[in-house]
N, C-alpha and C positions, 0 to 999 in steps of 0.2 A: 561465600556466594550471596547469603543474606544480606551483608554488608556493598557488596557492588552494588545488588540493585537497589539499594534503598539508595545510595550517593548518585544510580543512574537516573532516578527517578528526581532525584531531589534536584541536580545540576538539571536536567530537562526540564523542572517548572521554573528554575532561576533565568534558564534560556530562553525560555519562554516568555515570561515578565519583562526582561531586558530586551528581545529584538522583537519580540510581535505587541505587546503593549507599551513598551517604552515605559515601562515603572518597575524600575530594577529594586529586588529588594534583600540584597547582599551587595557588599562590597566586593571591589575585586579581587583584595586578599585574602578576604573566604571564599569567595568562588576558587580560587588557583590553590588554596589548601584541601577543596575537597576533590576538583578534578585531576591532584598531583596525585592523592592516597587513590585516587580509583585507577591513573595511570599504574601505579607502584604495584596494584592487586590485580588488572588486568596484566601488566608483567610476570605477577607471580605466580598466575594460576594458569595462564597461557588462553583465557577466555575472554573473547569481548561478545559481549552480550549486545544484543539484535538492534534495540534499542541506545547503544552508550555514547555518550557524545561525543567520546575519540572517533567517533567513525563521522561524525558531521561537520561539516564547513562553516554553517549558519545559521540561522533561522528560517520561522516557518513562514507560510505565507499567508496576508490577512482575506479575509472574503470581504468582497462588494470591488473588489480589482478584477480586472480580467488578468489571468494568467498567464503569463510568455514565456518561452523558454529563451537561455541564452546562447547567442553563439556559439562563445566561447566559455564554458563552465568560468566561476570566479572559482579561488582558491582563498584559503583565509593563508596567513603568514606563521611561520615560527617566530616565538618571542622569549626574549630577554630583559632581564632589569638590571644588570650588573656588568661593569666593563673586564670580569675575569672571564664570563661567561661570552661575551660578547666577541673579545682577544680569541679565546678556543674557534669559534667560528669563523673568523678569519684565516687564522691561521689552518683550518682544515681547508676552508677553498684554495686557500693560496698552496695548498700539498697537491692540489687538484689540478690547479689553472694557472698555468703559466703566464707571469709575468700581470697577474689578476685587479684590474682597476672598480674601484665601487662607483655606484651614483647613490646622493644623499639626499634625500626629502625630509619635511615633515611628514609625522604622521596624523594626519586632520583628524579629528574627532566628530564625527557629524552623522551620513546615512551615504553608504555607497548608490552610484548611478553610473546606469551603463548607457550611451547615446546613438546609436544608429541611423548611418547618410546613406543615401542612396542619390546618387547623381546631385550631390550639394545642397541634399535639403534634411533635416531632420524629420523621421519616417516614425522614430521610437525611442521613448524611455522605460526604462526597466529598471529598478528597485532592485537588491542585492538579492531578494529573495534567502532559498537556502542553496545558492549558488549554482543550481540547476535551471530552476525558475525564477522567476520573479514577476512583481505588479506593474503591471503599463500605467506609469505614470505621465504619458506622455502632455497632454494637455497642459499638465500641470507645469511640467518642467517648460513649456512654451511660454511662460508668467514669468520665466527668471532672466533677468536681465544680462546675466550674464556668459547664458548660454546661445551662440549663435543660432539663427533657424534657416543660416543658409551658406554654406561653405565653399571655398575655389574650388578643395578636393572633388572629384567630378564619381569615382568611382566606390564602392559600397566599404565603406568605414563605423568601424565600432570603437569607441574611446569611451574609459573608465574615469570617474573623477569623481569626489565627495561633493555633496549638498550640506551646504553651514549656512547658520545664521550668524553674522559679524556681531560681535559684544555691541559696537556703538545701534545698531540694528535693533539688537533685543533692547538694549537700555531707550532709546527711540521710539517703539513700538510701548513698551510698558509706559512711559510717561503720557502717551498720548491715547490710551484705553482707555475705555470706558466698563470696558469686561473683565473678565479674569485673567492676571497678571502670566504671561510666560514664564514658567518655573528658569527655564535656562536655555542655552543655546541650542545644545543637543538637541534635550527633545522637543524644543520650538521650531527645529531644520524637518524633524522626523515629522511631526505631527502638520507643515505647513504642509509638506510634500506629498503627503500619504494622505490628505485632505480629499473627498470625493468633489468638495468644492475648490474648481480652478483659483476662485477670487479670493477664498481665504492665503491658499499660498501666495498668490500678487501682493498680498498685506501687508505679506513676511517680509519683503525684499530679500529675498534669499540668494546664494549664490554656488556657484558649483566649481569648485575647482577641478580642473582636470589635470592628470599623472599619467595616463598609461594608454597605449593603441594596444587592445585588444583584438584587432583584427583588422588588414587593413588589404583591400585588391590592387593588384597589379604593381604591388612597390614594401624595398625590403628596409629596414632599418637595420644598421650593422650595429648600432650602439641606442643607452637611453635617452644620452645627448640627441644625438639626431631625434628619435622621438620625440625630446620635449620641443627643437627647434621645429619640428612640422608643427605641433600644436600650437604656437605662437602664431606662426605664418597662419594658421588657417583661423586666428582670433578667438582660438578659446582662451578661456582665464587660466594662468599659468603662475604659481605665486614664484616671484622671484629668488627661490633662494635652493635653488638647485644644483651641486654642488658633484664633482670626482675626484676622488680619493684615494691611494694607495696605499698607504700605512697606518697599523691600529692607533699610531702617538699622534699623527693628525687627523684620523677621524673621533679621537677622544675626544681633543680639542675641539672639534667641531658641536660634538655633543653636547660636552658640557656649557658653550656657551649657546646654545640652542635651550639648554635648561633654564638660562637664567634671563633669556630674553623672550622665552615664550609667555615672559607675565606682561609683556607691553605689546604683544601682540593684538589685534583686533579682532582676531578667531580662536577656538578652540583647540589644541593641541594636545596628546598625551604621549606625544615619543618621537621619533626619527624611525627611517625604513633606509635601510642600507640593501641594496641589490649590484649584482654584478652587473656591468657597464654595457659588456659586449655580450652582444644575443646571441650570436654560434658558441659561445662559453655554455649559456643557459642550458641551451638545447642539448649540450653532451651530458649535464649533471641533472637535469630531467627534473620530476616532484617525487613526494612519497604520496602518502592517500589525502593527506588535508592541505600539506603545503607544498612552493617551490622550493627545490635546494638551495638555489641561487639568492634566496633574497631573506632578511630578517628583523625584524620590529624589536626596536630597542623604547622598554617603556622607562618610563621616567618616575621618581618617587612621587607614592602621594602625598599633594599638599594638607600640611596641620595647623592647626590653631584651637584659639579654645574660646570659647562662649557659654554661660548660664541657663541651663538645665532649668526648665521654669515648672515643667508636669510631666505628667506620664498619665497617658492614657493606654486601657485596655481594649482590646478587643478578639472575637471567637471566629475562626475559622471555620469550613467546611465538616472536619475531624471531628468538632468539638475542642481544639487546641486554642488557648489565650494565648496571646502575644501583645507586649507593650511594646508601646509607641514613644518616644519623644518628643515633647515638643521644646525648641530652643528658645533662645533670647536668637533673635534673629541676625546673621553677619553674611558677612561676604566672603566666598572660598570657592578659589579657581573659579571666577569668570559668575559667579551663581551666589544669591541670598539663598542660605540655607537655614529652614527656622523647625525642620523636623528631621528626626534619625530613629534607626529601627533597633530594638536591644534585642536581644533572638528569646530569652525565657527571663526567669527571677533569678535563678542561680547568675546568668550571666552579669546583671545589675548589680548582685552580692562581689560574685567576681572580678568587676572594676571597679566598687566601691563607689561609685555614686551616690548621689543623694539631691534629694532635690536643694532649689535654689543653692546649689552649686557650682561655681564653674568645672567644665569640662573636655579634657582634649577629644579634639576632632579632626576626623581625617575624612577628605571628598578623596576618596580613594578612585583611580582611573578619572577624575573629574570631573564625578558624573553620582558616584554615591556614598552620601554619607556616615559615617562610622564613629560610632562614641568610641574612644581609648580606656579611658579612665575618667579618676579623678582626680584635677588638677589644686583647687584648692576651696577649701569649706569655710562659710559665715558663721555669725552669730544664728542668723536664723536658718541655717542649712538642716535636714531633717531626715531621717531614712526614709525611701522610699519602702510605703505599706504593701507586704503579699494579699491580694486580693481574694477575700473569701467567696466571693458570688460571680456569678456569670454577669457580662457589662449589659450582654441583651438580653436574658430571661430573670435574672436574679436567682439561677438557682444554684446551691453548694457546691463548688468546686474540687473537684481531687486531683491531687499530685501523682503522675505516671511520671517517673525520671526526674530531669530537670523541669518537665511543663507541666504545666497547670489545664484540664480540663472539665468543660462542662459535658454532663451525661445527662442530660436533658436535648437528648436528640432530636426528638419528634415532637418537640416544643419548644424551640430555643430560633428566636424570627430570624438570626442573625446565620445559623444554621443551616435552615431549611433554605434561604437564600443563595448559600453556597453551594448545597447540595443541587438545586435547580440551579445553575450556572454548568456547574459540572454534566449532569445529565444531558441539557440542551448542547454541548460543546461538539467543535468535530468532529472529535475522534470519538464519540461516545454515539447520543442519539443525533446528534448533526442538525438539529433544530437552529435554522439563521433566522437574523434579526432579533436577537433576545438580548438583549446589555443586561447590564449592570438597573440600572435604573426603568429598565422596562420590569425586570423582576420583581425592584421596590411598588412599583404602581399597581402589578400582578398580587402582592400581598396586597399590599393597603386595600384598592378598589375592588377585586375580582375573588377575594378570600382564598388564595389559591396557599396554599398549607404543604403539598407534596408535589413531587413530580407529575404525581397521577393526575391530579387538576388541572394539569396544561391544556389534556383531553377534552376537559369541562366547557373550558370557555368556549364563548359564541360571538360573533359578528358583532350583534347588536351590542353586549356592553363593551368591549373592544375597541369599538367603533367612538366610546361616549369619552375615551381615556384623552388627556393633554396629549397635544403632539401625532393623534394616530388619526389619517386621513384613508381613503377605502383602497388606495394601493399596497398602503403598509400593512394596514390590517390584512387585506387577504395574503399575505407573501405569506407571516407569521401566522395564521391561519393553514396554509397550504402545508407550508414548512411542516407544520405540529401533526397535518394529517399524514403527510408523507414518510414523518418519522416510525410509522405503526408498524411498516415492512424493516424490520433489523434483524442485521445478522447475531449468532448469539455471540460470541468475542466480543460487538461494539454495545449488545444487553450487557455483558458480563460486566466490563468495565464502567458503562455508564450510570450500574445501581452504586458505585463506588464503595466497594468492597477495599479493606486496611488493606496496604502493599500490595496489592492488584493493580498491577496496572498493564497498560496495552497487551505488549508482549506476553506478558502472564496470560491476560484474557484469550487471548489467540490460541495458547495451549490449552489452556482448559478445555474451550472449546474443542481443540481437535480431540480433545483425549475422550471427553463424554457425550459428543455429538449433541445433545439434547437439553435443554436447560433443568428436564426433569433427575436428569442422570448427574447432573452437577448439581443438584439442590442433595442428593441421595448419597455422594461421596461420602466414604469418612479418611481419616487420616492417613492408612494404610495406602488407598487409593492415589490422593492427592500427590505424596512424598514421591511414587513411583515417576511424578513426570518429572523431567531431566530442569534441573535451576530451581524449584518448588522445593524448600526446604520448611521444618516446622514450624518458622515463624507464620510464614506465609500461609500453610496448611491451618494453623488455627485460627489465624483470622478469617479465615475461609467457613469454619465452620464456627466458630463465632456467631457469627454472617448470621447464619441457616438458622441457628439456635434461638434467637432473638425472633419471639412471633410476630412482633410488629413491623418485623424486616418480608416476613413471609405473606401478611397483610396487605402491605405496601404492592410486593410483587404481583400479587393475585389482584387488586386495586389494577395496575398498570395491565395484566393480560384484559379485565373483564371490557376495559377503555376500548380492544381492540386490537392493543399492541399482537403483532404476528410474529415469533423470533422463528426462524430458519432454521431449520435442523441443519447440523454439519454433516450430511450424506456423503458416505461415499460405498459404491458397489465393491465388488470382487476388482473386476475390471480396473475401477478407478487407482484401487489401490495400489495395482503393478502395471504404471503405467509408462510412457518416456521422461517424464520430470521427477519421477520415484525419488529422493532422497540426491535428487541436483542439487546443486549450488548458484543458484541461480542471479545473475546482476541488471538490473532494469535502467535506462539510458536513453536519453532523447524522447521527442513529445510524441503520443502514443496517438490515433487515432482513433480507435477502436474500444480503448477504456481509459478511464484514469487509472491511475497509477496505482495506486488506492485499491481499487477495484481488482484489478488481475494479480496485484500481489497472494490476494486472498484468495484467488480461484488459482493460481499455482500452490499457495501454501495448504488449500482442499487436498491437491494430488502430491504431495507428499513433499513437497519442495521446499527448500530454506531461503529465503531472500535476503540477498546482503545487499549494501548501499556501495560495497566498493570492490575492486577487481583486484584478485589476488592469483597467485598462482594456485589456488583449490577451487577457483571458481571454477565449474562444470560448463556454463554457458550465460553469454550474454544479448539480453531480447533487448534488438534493434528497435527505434523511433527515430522520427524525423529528430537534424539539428543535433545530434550525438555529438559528442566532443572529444575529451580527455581518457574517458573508460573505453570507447570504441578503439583509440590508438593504442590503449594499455594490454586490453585483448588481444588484438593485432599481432603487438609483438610478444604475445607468450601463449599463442598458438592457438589461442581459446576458440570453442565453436561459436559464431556467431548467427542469430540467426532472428531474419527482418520481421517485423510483426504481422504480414501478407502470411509467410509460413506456419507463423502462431496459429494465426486465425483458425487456418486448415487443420491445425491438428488436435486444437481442440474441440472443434466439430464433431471430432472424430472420439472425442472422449464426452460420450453421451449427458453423465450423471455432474461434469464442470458444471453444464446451462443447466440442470434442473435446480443445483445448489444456490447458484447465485446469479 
């Protein structure tokens, strides 16, 4: 159990990095080694944990967008790398579906977009979000050239299609800057689009391929053919090479030479999507919780080469964890100069044998991120890379925990306390917006802010005096910092960033000691009793408490003002109608976010799951529900609108005094 959630936690910051920052920092064959061992352990033990990413579609969603829901839920795809595995799948639909024809795409590499007509005009864009929601990008996608802003279709249409930046585009755009060069296509589609400025994405020349009718009034498609021929007719951009298929020995063929010509393509690509053809097939073989059965993503090997390993640079995490860096002899791999690569510890460095001024093989694994292999072949003046005895940002004496290397110079280490303020300000923690990366850098240098507790400190006036901050920003981040004083203890718990603590954890502890004084006062015996909390996690918990400059710190953070919320609950509360439900949340909520009511049902004893199973107990309606409302439906589930919620927690007094 200790083991899942350290991989739950670890795959959720890698998801994270990869679809809300667009700075991935794993490859994808360690990403699929560690989400295969947590599938294998989630098989084994028959538990998926609250938080695990087998229960998710996507990503999360950035702030400073306005949030939409979508129509029609996205669904992410099952995948495959290998034509034995690929052949099984076929041949299960064709057990299924009589007489079964495929349709063949690429599969784009870029940032999903959802487009919404209403009477032939474009109304909305939407961002992939985490497949529920996502960001109006609408403006923005008004800038691309190749998205129509006004269509014959007369009646309410929603079409899915990827946003890419064309290699001649990127190479175009970097020749002609003046600024900092576009790392690669990907994330130069992601970052134009995702842009709060429209002009920046006009820059990009971007473009949006569209594949799929998501949703379409008064008219049915029998097939994907037919689909793609309406989106033609209606002039979106439709890349020509869409293809139907009946047998695994000509859709190989198809593949394989799709492998070998997607390097003179002008876009990005990392595989083929195979789907059944005819839509009454689809609709009898249904989805499971993340994908459709019908359709499947065949990825493609990653591309290698090799180039000169020129240094290695360290640097210290949040933890107190060093991690070296790469820096290359700079080349070109899949579509991208790639002149940096991430080595995970020292052992692993030992483990490939590297060494500086080396050549080294290299893999842009998924297209997108680079990965040292080995070493390929050593010079005269080739040389071990040195285990670093000092912290890179405080210079103090490093110890070896495992394979890594930390600094224990917590509460003096700039590189540290940086991370740790990152952390605290974040959503799911104190929820402090407008704080970056580089707003925190200015907050040390200029404002001598040292701990989380000094965020409290600042003032207007020097705020006011910083590069870049005019009186609208200042007071948001001002407002923000005062707003964050009222916290529940779960988003306290998690946001002091307590070792292997994370959300989910934070939420039980919370429930289990109601009070931040009653969790500071646990010992071991206590902690082990809550359900997933095993010793690892229990020591570092008390670890935590042990350390008085942790106890400092907190007492620091109360006297600022901070208020944490007792987790109340009466007699009443406890035996109430959501007592130990099973609860599934769906469609746009008016009354709370999402966020919010999750925590006033998990108050009254409730479990919240992301997806609709036969154990689910009941599923609370919102506007715009989709895929979980139909899955209830059909297997009997109570359902029940958020008008009724409203009234019944009215009725359960100590819900509204809690939160």
């Amino acid at each position: 159990m200790d083991r899942m959630k350290e991989l739950v936690e670890l795959i959720n910051k890698h998801n994270y990095n990869y679809y809300v920052l667009d700075k991935p920092t794993i490859s994808d064959k360690e990403w699929d080694k560690l989400y295969d061992e947590l599938l294998a352990l989630e098989k084994e033990t028959g538990v998926v944990l609250e938080d695990s990413p087998s229960k998710k579609v996507g990503g999360e969603i950035l702030s400073g967008f306005k949030k939409e829901p979508h129509k029609v839920p996205l669904f992410s795809l099952e995948k495959v790398n290998n034509y034995e595995d690929l052949e099984k799948w076929i041949y299960s639909i064709k057990s299924k579906v009589k007489d079964a024809e495929f349709s063949l795409d690429y599969k784009y590499d870029g940032l999903s977009c959802v487009l919404t007509y209403n009477n032939g005009i474009l109304t909305k864009a939407i961002t992939r979000g985490n497949g529920q929601v996502g960001e109006n990008v609408t403006e923005q996608v008004k800038t691309i050239r190749t998205v129509p802003l006004c269509i014959d279709y007369k009646k309410e249409l929603v079409v899915q299609g990827e946003c890419i930046m064309k290699l001649s585009e990127l190479e175009k755009y970097n020749k002609n800057s003046s600024g900092e060069l576009l790392k690669n296509a990907r994330n130069a589609a992601a970052g134009g689009l995702r842009n709060l400025d429209p002009k920046v994405t006009k820059s990009r020349n971007l473009d949006v391929i569209c594949y799929s009718v998501n949703y379409i009034e008064g008219k049915e498609f029998k097939t994907q053919q037919e689909m793609q021929d309406f989106l033609r007719q209606n002039k979106f951009y439709v890349v020509e090479h869409f293809k139907v298929l009946k047998d695994f020995e000509e859709i190989k063929q198809v593949f394989e030479a799709i492998d070998v010509e997607r390097h003179s393509l002008d876009f990005l690509i990392d595989g083929a999507v195979l789907k059944l053809n005819n839509v009454s097939d689809r609709q009898k073989l249904g989805y499971t919780i993340k994908f459709p059965k019908w359709a499947i993503a065949f990825k493609f090997e990653a591309e290698e080469t090799s180039t000169i390993l020129k240094d290695v640079v360290w640097t210290v995490g949040r933890t107190g964890k060093i991690t070296p860096g790469a820096i290359l002899e700079p080349v070109n791999l899949a579509g991208a100069t790639i002149s940096r690569a991430t080595l995970n510890n020292y052992e692993d460095i030992l483990r490939k044998k590297v060494l500086l001024h080396s050549r080294v093989f290299l893999r842009r694994s998924n297209e997108v991120i680079p990965e040292i292999l080995g070493l390929a072949e050593k010079f005269g003046d080739s040389s071990e890379i040195e285990k670093p005895q000092f912290c890179p940002s405080c210079g103090e004496k490093l110890t070896q925990v495992g394979p890594n290397l930390f600094c224990l110079n917590t509460y003096n280490c700039k590189e540290q306390i940086k991370e740790r303020i990152v952390h605290y300000c974040s959503r799911d923690a104190m929820n402090i917006e407008g704080i970056s990366d580089k707003t925190i850098d200015l907050f040390y240098e200029k404002l001598g802010v040292r701990s989380v507790a000094d965020l409290y400190d600042i003032k207007y006036e020097k705020l006011i005096e910083l590069e870049s901050f005019k009186d609208k920003k200042t007071q948001n981040i001002l407002d923000s910092i005062e707003k964050s004083k009222n916290v529940t203890l779960s988003k306290f718990i998690y946001a002091i960033g307590i070792l292997n603590v994370g959300k989910k954890t934070s939420r039980d502890l919370a429930k289990k000691f109601k009070s931040l004084s009653a969790f500071k006062d646990a010992n071991m015996d206590d902690l082990i009793e809550i359900k997933d909390i095993g010793e690892i996690v229990a020591k570092s918990i008390l670890d935590y408490f042990s350390n008085e400059k942790n106890i400092v710190l907190i007492n620091k953070i109360l006297e600022k003002g901070v208020k944490i919320e007792e987790q109340k609950q009466s007699e009443n509360a406890k035996q109430n109608y959501f007592t130990n439900k099973k609860i599934v949340l769906t469609g746009s909520l008016e009354n709370y976010t999402r966020e919010n009511l999750s925590e006033i049902l998990i108050s009254l004893g409730a479990e919240i799951s992301s997806s609709v199973s036969k154990n689910t107990d009941l599923v609370i309606l919102g506007e715009n529900a989709g895929s979980k409302l139909a899955k209830a439906q059909s297997l009997g589930i109570k359902i029940m609108e958020e008008t009724e919620l409203v009234n019944m927690l009215k009725d359960i007094q100590n819900a509204w005094k809690t939160f």
